[in-house]
C-alpha positions as CSV (number, residue, x, y, z in Angstrom):
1,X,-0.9,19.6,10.9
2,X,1.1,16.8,12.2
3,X,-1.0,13.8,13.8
4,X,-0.1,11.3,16.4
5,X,-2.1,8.2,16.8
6,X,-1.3,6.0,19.5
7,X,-2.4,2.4,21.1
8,X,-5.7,3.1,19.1
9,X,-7.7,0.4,19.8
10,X,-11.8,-0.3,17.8
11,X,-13.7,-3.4,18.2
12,X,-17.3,-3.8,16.7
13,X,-18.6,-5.7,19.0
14,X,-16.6,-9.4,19.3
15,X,-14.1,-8.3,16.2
16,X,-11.2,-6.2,16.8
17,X,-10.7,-4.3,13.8
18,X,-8.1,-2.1,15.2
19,X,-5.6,-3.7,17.8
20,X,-3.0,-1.2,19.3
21,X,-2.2,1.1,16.1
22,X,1.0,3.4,16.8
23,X,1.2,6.5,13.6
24,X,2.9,9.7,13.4
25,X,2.2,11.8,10.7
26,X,4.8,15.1,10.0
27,X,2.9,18.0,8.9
28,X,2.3,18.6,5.6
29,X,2.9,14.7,4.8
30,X,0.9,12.5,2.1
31,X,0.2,9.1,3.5
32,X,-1.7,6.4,2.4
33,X,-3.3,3.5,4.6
34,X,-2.4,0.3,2.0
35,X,-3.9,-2.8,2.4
36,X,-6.5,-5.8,2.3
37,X,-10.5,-5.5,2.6
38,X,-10.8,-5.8,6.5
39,X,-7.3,-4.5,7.2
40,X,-8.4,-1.9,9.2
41,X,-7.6,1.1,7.5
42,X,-10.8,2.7,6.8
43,X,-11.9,2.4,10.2
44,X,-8.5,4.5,11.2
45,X,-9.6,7.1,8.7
46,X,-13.1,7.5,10.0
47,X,-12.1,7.8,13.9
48,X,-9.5,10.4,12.1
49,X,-12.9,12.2,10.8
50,X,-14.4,11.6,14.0
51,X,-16.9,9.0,12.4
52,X,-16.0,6.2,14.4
53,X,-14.8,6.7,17.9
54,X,-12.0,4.2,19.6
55,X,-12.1,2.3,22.5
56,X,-8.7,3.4,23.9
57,X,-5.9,5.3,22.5
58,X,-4.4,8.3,21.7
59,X,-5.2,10.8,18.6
60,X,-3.6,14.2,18.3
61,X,-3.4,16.9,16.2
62,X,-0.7,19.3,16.5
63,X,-1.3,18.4,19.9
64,X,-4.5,19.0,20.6
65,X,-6.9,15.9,21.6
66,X,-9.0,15.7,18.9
67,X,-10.9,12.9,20.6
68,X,-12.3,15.2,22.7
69,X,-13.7,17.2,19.5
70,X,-17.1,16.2,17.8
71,X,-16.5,15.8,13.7
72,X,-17.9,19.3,13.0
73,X,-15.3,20.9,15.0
74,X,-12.1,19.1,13.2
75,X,-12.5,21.2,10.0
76,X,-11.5,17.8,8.1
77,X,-11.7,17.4,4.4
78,X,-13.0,13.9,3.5
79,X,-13.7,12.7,0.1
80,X,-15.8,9.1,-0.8
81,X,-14.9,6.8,-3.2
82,X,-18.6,7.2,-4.4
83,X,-18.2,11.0,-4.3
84,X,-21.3,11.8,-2.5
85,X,-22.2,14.9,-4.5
86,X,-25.6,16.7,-3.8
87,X,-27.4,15.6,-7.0
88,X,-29.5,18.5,-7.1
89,X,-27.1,20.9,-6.8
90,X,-24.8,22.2,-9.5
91,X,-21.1,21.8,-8.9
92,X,-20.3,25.3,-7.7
93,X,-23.1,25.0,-5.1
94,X,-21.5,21.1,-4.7
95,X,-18.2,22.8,-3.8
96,X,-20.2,25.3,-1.9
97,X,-21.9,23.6,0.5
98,X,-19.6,22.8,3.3
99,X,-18.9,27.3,4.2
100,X,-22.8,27.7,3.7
101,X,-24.0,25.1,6.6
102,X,-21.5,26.6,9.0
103,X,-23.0,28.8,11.9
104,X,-23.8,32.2,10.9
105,X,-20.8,33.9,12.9
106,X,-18.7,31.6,11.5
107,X,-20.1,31.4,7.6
108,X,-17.7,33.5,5.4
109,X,-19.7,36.3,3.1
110,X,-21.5,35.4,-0.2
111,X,-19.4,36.9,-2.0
112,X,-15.9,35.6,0.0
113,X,-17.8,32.2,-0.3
114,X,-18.2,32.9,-4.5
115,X,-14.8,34.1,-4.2
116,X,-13.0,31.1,-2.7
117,X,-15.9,28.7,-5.6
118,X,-14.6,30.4,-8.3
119,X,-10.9,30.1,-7.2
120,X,-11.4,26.4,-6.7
121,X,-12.6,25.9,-9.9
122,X,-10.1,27.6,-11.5
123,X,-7.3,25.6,-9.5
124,X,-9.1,22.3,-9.7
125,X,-9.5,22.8,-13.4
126,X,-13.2,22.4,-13.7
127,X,-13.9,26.1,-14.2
128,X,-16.1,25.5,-17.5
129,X,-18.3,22.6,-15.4
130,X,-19.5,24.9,-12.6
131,X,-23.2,25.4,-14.0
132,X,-23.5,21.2,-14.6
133,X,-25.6,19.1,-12.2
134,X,-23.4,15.6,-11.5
135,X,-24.9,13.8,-13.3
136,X,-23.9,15.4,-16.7
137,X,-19.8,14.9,-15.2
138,X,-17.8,12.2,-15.9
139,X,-16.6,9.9,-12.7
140,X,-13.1,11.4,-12.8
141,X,-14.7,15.4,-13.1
142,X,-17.3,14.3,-10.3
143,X,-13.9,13.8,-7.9
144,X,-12.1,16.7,-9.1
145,X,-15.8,18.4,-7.5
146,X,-15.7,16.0,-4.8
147,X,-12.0,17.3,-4.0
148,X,-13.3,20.7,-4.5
149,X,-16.3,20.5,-1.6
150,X,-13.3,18.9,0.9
151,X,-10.8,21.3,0.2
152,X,-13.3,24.6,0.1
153,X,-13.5,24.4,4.1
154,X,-10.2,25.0,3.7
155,X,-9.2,21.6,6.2
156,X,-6.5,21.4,8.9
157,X,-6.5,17.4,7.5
158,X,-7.8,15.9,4.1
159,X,-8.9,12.3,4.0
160,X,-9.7,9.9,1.4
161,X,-11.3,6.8,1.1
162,X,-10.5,5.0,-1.9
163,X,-10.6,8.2,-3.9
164,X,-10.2,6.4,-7.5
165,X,-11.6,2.9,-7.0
166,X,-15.3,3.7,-8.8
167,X,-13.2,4.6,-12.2
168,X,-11.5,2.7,-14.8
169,X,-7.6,2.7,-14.9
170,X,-6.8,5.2,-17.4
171,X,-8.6,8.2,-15.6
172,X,-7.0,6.8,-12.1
173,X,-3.4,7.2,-13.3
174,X,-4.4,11.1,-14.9
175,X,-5.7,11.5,-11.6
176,X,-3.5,9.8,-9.5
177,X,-0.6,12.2,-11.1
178,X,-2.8,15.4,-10.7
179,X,-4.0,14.7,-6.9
180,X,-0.2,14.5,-6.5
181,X,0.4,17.8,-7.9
182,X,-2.6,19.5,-5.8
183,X,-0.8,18.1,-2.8
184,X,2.0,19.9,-3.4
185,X,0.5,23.2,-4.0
186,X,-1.5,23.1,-1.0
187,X,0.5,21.1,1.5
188,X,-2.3,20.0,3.4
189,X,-1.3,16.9,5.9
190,X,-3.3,14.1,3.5
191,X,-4.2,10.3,4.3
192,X,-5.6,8.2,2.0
193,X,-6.6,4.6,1.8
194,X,-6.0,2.1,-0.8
195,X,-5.7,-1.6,-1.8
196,X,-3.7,-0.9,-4.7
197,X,-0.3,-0.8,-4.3
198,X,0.5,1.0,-8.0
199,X,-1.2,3.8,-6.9
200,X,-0.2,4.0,-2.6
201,X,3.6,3.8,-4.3
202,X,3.3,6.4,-6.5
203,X,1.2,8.9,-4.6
204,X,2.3,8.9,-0.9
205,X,5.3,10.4,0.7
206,X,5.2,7.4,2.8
207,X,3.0,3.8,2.7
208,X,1.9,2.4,6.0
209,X,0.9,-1.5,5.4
210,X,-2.2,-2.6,7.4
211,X,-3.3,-6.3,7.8
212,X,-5.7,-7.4,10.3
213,X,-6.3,-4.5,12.8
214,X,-2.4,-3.6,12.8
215,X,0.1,-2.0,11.2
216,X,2.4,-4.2,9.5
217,X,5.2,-1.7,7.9
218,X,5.7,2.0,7.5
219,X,7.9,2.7,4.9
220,X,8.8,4.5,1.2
221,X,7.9,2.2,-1.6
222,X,11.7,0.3,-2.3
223,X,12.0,-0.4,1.1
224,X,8.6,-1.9,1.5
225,X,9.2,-3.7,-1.8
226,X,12.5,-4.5,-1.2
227,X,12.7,-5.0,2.1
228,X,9.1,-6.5,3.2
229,X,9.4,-7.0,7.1
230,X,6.8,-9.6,7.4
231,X,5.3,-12.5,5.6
232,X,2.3,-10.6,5.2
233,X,3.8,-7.3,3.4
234,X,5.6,-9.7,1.0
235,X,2.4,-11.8,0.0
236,X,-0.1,-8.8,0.0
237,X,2.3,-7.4,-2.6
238,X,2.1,-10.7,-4.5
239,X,4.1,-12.5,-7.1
240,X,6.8,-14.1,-4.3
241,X,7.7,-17.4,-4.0
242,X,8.1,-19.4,-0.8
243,X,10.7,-21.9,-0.7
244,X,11.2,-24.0,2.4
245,X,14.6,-23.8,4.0
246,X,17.0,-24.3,6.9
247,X,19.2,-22.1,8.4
248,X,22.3,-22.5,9.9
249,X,24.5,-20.3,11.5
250,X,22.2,-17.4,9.6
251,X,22.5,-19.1,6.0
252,X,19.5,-20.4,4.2
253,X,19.5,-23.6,2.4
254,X,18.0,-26.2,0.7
255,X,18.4,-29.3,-1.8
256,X,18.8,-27.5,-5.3
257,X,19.0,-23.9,-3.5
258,X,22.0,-21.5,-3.8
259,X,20.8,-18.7,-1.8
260,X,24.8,-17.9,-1.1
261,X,24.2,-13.9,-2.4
262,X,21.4,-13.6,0.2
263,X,22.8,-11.2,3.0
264,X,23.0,-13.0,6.4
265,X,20.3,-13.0,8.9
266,X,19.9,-13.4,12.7
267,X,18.1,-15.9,12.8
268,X,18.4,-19.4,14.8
269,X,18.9,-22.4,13.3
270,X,16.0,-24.4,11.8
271,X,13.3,-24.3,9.8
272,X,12.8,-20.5,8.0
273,X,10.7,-19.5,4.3
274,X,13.1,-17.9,1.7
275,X,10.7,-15.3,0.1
276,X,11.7,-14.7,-3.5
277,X,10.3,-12.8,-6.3
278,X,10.7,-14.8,-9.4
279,X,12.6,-11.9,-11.4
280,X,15.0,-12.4,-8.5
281,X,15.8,-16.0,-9.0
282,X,18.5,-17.4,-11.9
283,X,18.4,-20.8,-13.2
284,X,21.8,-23.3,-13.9
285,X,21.9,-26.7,-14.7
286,X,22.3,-29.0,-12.2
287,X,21.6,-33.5,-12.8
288,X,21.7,-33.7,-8.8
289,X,18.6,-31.0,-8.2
290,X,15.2,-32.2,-7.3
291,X,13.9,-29.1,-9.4
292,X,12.5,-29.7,-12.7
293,X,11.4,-27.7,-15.7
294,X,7.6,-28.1,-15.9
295,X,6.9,-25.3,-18.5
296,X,8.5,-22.1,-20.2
297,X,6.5,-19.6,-21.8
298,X,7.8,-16.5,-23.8
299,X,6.6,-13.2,-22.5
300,X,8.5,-11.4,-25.0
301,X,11.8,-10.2,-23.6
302,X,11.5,-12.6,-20.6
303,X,10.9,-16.6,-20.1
304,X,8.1,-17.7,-17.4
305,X,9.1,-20.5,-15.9
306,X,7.5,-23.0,-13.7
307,X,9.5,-25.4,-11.5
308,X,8.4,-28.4,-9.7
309,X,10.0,-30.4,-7.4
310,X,7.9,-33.6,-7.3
311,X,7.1,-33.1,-3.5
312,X,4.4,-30.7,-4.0
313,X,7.0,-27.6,-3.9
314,X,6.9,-24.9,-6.9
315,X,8.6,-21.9,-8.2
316,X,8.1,-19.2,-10.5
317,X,10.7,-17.9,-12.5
318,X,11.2,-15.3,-14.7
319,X,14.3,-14.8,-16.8
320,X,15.8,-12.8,-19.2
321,X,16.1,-14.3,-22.6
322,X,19.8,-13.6,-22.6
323,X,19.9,-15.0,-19.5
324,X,18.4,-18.3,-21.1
325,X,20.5,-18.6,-24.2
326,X,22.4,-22.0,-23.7
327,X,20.6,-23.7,-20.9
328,X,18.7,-26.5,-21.2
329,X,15.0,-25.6,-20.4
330,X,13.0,-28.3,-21.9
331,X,10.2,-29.7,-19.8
332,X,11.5,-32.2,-17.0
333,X,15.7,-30.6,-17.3
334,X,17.1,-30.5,-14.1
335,X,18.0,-26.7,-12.4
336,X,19.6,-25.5,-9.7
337,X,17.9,-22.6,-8.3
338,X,20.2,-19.2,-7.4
339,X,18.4,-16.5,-5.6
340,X,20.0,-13.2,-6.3
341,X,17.7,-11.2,-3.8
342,X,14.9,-12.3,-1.3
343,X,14.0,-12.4,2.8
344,X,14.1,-14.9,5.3
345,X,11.5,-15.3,8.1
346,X,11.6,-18.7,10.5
347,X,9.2,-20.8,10.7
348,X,7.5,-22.1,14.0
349,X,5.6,-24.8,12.7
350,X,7.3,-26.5,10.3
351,X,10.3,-28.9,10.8
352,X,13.7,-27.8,9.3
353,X,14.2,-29.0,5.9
354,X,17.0,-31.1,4.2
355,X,20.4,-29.2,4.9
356,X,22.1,-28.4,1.7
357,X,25.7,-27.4,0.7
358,X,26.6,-24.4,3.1
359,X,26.6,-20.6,2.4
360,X,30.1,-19.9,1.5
361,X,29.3,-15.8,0.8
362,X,29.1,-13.6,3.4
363,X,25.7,-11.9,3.8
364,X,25.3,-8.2,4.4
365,X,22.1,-7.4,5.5
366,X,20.7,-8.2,9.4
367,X,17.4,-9.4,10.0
368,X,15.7,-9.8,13.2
């Protein structure tokens, strides 16, 4: 079922918690909603479910309006972080549950309804579990059963909402891989929201970053983490520095900065952040640099490094040992800082900083 969300706007009461989202979603697709608590991206999923209900916009499935269809009538698959299972009901009954409730003309036979149990069970892999009540399953066999309810109704769209986030990492990676493999078996168009990046990279066919009420980036995994378009996508991802810099004639620089291997920008000239992951930055001595060695720690194949430049500024570095064999890293030795890879957004409220030595490489990539 392909899905097309567009302008879709949700405020509770003074707060907009959705402002203008634009999504297509290709049939058969596995998305996931990635982002921050408050983000927006479970409030998506429920007016998907017909939970929630926008103030304006556009939602479509295979383009029919589903705003105009009540929950019950979108035949959607939606599975809880917290599982929801009927505690008093065993798990085949669990799984069960959503063709019993349906309107009589509608309800399949018992025995079609035993028929479609068992084979869920058997493709789910929790065939030997179908007499247990939930409470004697485990939290990753209590979402296989969760999975099982969702996907008995046999749904034209399966949602989840922070599928793994009530179990411990080890049974979120099994799972993680195995949800990946029911996907593709079933090819059932899937969202599914998460804050954890690990796991939205190496689920979803494609990642759409939310951050307050909008989306933010839509993208496979290298070219979000490569290529964050925004300040936002590049901090939510986390471990980047920020180093103030000035641009000129769409070259970053900066006193004790050699960002020549960065690929040129459009960008006017002024003020701009240079957004570098510290893996991505070398070192090199350099007696004229403001930046200092504050501390190196061995991480085992790698050196953490922390540089100050006594103005308040800092960077994280992290180097291959090899990489470090001959320089001088000893608290308070002077650097040069090379950035191998990073992005470059302008500032508007911060004056340009001191021009350094020009960009004498020419850059590759544009950037608007």
């Amino acid at each position: 079922m392909a899905i097309r969300i567009e302008g879709l706007t949700k405020r509770f009461g003074a707060t907009p918690v959705l402002k203008g989202v634009d999504l297509d979603v290709a049939d058969g697709e596995l998305v996931a909603l990635l982002g921050p608590s408050g983000s927006g991206k479970t409030t998506l999923l429920r007016i998907l479910a017909g939970l929630e209900w926008p103030d304006y916009g556009v939602l479509e499935v295979d383009g029919e309006d589903w705003l105009k269809l009540e929950a019950r009538k979108r035949r959607i698959g939606f599975v809880f972080q917290h599982y929801a299972l009927f505690p008093h009901m065993r798990v085949r009954d669990n799984i069960a549950f959503g063709l019993t409730v349906r309107p009589r003309r509608e309800r399949p036979s018992s025995a079609e309804i035993a028929r479609r149990v068992d084979d869920l069970l058997g493709f789910l892999q929790i065939a030997h579990l179908a007499d247990r009540f939930p409470s004697e399953l485990s939290g990753g066999q209590r979402q296989r059963v969760a999975l099982g309810r969702a996907m008995a109704i046999d749904p034209r769209v399966l949602l989840l909402d922070e599928p793994f986030g009530a179990l411990d990492a080890a049974i979120r990676r099994d799972l993680r891989r195995w949800l990946r493999g029911v996907h593709d078996a079933t090819g059932t168009t899937t969202l599914f929201v998460t804050h954890d990046q690990e796991e939205a990279f190496e689920l979803a066919d494609r990642v759409v970053v939310m951050g307050h009420g909008q989306i933010e980036q839509v993208g496979g995994a290298d070219a979000i983490y490569d290529h964050p378009a925004t300040p936002f996508v590049a901090r939510f991802l986390g471990g980047v520095n920020e180093i103030p810099v000035s641009m000129h004639a769409g070259r970053a620089g900066a006193p004790g900065v050699d960002a020549s291997e960065i690929e040129r920008i459009a960008c006017r000239d002024g003020a701009a952040t240079l957004v570098a992951r510290p893996a991505d930055i070398g070192l090199a001595p350099d007696a004229t640099s403001p930046w200092r060695v504050e501390s190196a720690a061995h991480t085992g194949p790698s050196l953490a490094l922390r540089l100050t430049d006594g103005a308040g500024g800092a960077i994280d570095v992290e180097l291959p040992r090899r990489e470090a064999r001959g320089l001088d890293l000893s608290p308070g030795a002077a650097v040069r800082v090379i950035v191998h890879a990073a992005r470059v957004f302008p500032d508007t409220d911060r004056p340009a900083a001191p021009a350094a030595t020009p960009v004498l490489k020419p850059l590759k990539e544009a950037h608007t």
